[in-house]
N, C-alpha and C positions, 0 to 999 in steps of 0.2 A: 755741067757740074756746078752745086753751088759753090758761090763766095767762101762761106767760113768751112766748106770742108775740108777738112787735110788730104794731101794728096795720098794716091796708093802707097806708095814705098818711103810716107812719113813715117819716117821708126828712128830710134836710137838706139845703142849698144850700150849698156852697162858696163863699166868696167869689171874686169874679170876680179882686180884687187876686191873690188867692194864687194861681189858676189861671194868671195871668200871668207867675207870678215862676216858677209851675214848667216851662212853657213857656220861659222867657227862660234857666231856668239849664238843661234839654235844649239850646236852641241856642249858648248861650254854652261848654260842656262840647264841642259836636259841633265848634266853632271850634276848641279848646284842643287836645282832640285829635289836629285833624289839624293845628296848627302844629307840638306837643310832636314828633308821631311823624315829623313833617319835619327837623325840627331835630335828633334824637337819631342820625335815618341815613339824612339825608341824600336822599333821597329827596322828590322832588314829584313824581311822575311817576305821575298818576293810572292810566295803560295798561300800568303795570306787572304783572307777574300776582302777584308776590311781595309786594304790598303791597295787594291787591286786597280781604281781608279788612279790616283796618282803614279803607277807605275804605267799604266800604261799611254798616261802624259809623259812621263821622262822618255819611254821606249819611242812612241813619236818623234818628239824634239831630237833625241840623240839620233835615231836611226835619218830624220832629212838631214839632220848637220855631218852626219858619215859618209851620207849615201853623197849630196851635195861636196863636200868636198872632194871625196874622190872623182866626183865626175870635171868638175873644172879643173883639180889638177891633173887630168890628163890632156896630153900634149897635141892641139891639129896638125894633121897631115899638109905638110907644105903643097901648094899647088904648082902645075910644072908650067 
């Protein structure tokens, strides 16, 4: 094996907190967004076709910050 390679089982763990908060700021950003671009023009009218790209930037953003949250907060199975 070379020198400067990492070994196989070179990895770290992410803290679960911080996978949270990046999660929470995805969904909190995909919210901003679609008030911001509401507000600027007017517009809530998801079945628009003109405003159909930005919606379905917020639908992204917000559905990994949902989908992402719920998945870390659920709880591992203790091992025996």
């Amino acid at each position: 094996m070379h020198r400067r390679m990492p070994e196989e089982n070179a990895e770290f763990e992410i803290p679960k907190r911080v996978m949270m908060a990046v999660y929470a700021a995805f969904l909190a950003l995909g919210i901003i967004i679609y008030i911001s671009w509401g507000l600027m023009y007017n517009s809530w009218n998801i079945f628009d076709r003109s405003n159909l790209g930005i919606y379905s930037v917020t639908v992204v953003l917000c559905g990994f910050g949902a989908v992402g949250i719920l998945l870390y907060s659920l709880k591992t199975p203790k091992k025996l």
